[in-house]
Biopython code that builds the backbone (N, CA, C, O; Angstrom):
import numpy as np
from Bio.PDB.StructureBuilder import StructureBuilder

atoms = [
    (1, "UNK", "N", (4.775, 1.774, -13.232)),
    (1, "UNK", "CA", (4.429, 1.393, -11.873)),
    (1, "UNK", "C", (4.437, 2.655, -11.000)),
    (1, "UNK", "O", (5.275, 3.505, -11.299)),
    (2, "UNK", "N", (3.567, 2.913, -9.895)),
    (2, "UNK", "CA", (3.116, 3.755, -9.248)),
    (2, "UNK", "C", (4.095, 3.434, -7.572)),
    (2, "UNK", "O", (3.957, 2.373, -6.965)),
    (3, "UNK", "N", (4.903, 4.418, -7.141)),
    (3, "UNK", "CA", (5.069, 3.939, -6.157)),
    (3, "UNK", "C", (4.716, 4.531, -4.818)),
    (3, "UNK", "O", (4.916, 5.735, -4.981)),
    (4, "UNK", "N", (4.395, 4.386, -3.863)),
    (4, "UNK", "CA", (3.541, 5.094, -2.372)),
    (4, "UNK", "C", (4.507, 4.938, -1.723)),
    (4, "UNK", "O", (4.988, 3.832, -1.477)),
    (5, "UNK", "N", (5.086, 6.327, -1.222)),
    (5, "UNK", "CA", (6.413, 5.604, -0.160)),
    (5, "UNK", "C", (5.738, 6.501, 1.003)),
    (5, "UNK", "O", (5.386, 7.674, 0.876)),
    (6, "UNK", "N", (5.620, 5.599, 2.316)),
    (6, "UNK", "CA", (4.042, 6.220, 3.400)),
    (6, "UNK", "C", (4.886, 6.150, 4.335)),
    (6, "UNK", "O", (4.453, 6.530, 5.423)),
    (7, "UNK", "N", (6.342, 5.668, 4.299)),
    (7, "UNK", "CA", (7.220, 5.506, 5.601)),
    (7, "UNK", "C", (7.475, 6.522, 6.181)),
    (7, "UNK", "O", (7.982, 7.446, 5.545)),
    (8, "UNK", "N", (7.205, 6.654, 7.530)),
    (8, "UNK", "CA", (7.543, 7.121, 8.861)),
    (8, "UNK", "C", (6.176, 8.037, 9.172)),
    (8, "UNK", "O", (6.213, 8.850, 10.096)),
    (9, "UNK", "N", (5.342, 7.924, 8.614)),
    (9, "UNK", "CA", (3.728, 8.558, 8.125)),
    (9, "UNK", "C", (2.483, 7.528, 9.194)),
    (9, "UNK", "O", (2.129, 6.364, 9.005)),
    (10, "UNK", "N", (2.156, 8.267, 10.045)),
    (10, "UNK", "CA", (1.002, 7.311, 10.594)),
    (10, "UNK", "C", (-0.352, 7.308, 10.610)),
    (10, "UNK", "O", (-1.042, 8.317, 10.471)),
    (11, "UNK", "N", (-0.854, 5.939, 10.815)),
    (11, "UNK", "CA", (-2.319, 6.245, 9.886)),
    (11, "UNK", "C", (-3.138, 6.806, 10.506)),
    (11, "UNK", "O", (-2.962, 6.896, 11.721)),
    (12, "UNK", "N", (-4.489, 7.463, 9.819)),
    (12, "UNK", "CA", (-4.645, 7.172, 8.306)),
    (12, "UNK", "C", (-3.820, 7.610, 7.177)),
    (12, "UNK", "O", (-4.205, 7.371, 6.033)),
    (13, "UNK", "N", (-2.618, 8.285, 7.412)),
    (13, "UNK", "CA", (-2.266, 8.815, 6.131)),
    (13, "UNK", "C", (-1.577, 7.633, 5.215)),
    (13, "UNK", "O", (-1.544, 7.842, 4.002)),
    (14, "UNK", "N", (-1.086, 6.539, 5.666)),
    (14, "UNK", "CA", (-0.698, 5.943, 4.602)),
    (14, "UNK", "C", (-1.845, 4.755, 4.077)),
    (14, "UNK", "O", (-1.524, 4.103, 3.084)),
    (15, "UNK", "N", (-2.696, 4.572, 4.497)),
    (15, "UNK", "CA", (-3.912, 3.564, 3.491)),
    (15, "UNK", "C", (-4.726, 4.728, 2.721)),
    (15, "UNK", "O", (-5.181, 4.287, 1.666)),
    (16, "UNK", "N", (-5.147, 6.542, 3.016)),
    (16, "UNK", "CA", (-5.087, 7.331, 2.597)),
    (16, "UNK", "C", (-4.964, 7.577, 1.097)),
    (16, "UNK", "O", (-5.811, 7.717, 0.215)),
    (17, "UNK", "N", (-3.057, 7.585, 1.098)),
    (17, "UNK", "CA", (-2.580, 7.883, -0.055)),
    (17, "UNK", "C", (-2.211, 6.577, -0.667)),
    (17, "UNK", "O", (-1.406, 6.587, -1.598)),
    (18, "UNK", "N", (-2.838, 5.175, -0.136)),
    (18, "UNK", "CA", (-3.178, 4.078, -0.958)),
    (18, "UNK", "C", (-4.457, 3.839, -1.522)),
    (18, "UNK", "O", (-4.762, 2.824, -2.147)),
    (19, "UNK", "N", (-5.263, 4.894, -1.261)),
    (19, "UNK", "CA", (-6.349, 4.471, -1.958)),
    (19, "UNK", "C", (-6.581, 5.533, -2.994)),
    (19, "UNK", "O", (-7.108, 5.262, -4.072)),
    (20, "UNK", "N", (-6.104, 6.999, -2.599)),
    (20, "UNK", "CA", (-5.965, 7.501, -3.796)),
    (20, "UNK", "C", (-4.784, 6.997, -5.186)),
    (20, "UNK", "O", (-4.995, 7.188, -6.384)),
    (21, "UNK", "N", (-3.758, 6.441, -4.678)),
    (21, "UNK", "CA", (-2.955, 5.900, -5.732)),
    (21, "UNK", "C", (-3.710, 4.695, -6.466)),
    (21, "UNK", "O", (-3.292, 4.228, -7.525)),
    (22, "UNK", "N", (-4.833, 4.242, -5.831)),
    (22, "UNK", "CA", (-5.794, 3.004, -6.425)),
    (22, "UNK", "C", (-6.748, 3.640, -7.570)),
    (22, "UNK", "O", (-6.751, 3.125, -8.688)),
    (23, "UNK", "N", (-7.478, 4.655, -7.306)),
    (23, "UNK", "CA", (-8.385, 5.251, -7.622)),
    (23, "UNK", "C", (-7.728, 6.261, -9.079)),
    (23, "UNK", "O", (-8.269, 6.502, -10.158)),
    (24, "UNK", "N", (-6.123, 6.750, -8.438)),
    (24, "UNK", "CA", (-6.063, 7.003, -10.208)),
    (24, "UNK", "C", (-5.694, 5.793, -10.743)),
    (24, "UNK", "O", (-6.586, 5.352, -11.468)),
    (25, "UNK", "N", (-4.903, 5.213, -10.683)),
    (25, "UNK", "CA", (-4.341, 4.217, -11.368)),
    (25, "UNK", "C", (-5.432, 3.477, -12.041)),
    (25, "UNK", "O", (-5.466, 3.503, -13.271)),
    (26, "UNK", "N", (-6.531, 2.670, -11.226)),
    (26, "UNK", "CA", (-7.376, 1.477, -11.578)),
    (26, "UNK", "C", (-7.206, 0.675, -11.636)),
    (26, "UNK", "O", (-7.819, -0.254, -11.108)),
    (27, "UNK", "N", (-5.828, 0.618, -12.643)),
    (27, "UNK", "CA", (-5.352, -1.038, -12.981)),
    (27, "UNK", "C", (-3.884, -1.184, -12.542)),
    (27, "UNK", "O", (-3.320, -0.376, -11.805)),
    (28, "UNK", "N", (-3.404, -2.116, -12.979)),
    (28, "UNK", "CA", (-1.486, -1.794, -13.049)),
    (28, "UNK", "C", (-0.553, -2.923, -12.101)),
    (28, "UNK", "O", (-0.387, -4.118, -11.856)),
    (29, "UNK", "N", (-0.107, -1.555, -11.793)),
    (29, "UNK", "CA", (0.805, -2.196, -10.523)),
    (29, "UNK", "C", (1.244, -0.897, -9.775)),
    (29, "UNK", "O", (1.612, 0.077, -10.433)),
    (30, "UNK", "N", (1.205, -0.860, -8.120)),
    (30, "UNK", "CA", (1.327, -0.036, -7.337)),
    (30, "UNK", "C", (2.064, -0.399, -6.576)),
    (30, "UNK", "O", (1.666, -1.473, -6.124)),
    (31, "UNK", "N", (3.288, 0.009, -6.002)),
    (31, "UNK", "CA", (4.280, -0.436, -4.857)),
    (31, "UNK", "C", (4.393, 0.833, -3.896)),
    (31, "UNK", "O", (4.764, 1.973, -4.176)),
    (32, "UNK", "N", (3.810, 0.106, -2.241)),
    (32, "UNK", "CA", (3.336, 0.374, -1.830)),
    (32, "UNK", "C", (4.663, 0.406, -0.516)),
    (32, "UNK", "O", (4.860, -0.646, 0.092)),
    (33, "UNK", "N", (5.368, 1.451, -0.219)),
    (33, "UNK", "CA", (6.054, 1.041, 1.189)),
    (33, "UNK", "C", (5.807, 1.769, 2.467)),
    (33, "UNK", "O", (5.754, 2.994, 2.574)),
    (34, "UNK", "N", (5.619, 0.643, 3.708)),
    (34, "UNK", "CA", (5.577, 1.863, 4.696)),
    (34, "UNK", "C", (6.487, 0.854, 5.824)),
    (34, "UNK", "O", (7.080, -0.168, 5.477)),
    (35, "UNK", "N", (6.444, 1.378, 7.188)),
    (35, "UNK", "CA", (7.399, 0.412, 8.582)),
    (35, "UNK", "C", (6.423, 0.759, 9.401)),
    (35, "UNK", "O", (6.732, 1.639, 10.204)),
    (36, "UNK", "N", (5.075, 0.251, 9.470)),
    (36, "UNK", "CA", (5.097, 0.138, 10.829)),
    (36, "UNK", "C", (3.910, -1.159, 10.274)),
    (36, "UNK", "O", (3.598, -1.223, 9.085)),
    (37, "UNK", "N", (3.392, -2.037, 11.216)),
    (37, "UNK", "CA", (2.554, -3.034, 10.922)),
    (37, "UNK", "C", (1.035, -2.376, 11.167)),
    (37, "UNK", "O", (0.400, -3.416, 10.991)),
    (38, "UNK", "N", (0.557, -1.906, 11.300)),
    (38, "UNK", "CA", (-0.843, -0.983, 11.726)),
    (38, "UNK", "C", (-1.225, -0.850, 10.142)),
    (38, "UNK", "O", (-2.240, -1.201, 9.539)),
    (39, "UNK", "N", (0.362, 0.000, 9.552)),
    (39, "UNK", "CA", (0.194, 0.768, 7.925)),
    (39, "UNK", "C", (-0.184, -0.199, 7.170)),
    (39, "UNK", "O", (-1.171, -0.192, 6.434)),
    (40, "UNK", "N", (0.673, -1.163, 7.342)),
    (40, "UNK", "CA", (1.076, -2.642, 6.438)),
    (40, "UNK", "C", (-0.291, -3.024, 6.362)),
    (40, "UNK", "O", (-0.724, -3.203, 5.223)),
    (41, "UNK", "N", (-1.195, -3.216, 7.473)),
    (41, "UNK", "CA", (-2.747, -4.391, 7.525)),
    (41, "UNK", "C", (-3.731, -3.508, 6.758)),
    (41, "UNK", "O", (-4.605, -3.902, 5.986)),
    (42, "UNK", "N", (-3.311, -1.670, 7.254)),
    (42, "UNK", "CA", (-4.712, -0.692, 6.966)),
    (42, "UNK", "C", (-4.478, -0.859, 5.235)),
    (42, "UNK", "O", (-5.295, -1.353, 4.458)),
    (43, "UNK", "N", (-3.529, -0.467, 4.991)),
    (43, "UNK", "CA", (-3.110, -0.163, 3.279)),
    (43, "UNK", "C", (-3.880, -1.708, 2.522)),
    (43, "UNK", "O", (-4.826, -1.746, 1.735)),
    (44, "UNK", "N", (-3.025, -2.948, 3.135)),
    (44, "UNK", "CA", (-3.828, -4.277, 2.869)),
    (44, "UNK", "C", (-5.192, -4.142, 2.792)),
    (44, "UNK", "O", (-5.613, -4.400, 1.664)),
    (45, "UNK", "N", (-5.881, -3.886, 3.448)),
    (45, "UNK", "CA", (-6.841, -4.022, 3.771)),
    (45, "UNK", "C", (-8.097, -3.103, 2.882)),
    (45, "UNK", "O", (-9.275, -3.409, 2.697)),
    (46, "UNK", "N", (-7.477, -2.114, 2.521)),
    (46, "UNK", "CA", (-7.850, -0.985, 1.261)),
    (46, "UNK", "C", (-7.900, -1.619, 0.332)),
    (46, "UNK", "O", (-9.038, -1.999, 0.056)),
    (47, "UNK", "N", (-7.006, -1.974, -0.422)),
    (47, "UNK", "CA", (-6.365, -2.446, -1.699)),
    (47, "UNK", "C", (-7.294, -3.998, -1.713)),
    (47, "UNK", "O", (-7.876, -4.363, -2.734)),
    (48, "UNK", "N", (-7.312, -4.672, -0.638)),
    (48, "UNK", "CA", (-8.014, -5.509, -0.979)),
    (48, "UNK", "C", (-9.500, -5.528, -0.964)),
    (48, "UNK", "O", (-10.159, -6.533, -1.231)),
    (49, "UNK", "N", (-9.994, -4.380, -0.641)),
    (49, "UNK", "CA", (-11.693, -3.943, -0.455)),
    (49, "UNK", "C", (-11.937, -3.519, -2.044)),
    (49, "UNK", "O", (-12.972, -3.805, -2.645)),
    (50, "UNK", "N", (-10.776, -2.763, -2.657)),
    (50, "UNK", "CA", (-11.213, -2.388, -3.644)),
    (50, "UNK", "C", (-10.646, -3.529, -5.221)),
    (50, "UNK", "O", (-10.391, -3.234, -6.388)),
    (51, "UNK", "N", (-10.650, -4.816, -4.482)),
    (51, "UNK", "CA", (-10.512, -5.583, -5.685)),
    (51, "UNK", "C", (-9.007, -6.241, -6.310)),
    (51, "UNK", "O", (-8.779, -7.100, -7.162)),
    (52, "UNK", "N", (-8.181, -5.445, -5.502)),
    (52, "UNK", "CA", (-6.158, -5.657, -5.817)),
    (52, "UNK", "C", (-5.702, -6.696, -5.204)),
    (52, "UNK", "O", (-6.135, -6.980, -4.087)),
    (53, "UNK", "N", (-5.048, -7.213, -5.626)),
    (53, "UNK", "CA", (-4.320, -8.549, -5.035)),
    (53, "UNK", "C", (-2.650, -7.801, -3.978)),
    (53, "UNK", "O", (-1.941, -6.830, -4.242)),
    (54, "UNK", "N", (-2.608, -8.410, -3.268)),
    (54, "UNK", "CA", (-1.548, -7.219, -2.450)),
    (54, "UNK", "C", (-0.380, -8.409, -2.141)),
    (54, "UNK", "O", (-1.141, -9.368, -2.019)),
    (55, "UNK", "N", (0.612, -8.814, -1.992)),
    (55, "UNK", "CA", (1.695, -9.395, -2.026)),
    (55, "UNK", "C", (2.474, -8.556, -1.087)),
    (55, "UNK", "O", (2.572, -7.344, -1.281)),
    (56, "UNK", "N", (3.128, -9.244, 0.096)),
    (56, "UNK", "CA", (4.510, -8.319, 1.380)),
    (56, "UNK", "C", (5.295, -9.111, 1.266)),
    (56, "UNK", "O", (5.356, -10.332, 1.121)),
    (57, "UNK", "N", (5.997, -8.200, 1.355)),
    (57, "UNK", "CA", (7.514, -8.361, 1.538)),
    (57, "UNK", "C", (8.094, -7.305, 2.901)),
    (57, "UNK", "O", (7.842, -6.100, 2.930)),
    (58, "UNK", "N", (8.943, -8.066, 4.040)),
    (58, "UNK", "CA", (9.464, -7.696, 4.673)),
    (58, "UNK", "C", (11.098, -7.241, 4.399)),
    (58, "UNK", "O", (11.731, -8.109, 3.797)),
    (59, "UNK", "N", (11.790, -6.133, 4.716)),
    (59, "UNK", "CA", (13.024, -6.052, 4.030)),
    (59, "UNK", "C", (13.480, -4.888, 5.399)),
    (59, "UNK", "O", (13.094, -3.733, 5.579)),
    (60, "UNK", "N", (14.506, -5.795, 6.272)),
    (60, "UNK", "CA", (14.812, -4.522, 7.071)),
    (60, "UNK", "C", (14.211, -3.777, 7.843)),
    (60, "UNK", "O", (14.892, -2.914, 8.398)),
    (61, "UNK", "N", (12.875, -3.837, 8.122)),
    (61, "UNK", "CA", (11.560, -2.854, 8.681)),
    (61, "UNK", "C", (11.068, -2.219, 8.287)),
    (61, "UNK", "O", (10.542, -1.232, 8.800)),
    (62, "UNK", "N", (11.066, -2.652, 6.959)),
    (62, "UNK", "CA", (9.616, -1.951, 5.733)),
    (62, "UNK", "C", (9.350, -2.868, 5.211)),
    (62, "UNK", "O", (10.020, -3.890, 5.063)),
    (63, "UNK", "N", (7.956, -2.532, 4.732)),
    (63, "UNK", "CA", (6.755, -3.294, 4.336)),
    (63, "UNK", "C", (7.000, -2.816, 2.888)),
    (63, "UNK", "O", (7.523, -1.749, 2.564)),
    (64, "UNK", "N", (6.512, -3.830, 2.034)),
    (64, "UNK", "CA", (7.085, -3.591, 0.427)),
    (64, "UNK", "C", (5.596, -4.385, 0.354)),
    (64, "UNK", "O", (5.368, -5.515, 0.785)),
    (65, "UNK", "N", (4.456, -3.284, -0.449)),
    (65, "UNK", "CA", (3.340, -4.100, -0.740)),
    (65, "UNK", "C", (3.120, -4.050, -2.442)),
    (65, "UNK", "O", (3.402, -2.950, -2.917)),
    (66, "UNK", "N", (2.829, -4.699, -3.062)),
    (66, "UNK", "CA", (2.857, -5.004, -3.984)),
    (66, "UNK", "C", (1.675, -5.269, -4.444)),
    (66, "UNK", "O", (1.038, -6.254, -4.070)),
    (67, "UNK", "N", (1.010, -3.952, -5.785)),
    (67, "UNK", "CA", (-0.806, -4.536, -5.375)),
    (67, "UNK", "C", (-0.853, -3.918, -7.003)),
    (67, "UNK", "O", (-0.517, -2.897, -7.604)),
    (68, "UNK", "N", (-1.728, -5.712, -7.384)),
    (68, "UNK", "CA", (-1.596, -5.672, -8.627)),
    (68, "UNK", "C", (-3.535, -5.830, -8.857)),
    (68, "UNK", "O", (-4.338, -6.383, -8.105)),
    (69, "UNK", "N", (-3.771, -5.145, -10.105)),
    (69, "UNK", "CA", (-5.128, -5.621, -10.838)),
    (69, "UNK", "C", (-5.171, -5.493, -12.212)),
    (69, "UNK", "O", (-6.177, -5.838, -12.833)),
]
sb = StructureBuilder()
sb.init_structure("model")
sb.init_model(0)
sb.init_chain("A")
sb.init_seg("    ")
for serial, (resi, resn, name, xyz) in enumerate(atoms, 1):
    if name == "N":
        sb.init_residue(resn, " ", resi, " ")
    sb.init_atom(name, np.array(xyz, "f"), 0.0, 1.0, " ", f" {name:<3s}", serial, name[0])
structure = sb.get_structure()
């Protein structure tokens, strides 16, 4: 598993380095964390353009995305 830790990083840099973690990977599973909600929708929103199923989890004030294909 691949993990993106994008916290305290504001965008574009964390949907950014979620789409390059998409692009090597391809398949898998990628865990994806960042805190702010902007990161949380842009990163979503990547991952799901390019085909990944994305799953959140809130924990404390990070976003725990979970993006499987």
């Amino acid at each position: 598993m691949t993990t993106v830790d994008a916290r305290g990083l504001s965008c574009p840099q964390p949907a950014l380095m979620t789409r390059n973690a998409i692009r090597e990977a391809q398949s898998g599973v990628i865990e994806v964390l960042v805190d702010t909600e902007t990161a949380r929708d842009n990163c979503t929103r990547v991952a799901r353009r390019e085909g990944w199923k994305v799953v959140v989890q809130e924990e404390g004030g990070v976003y725990r995305l979970t993006l499987t294909k």
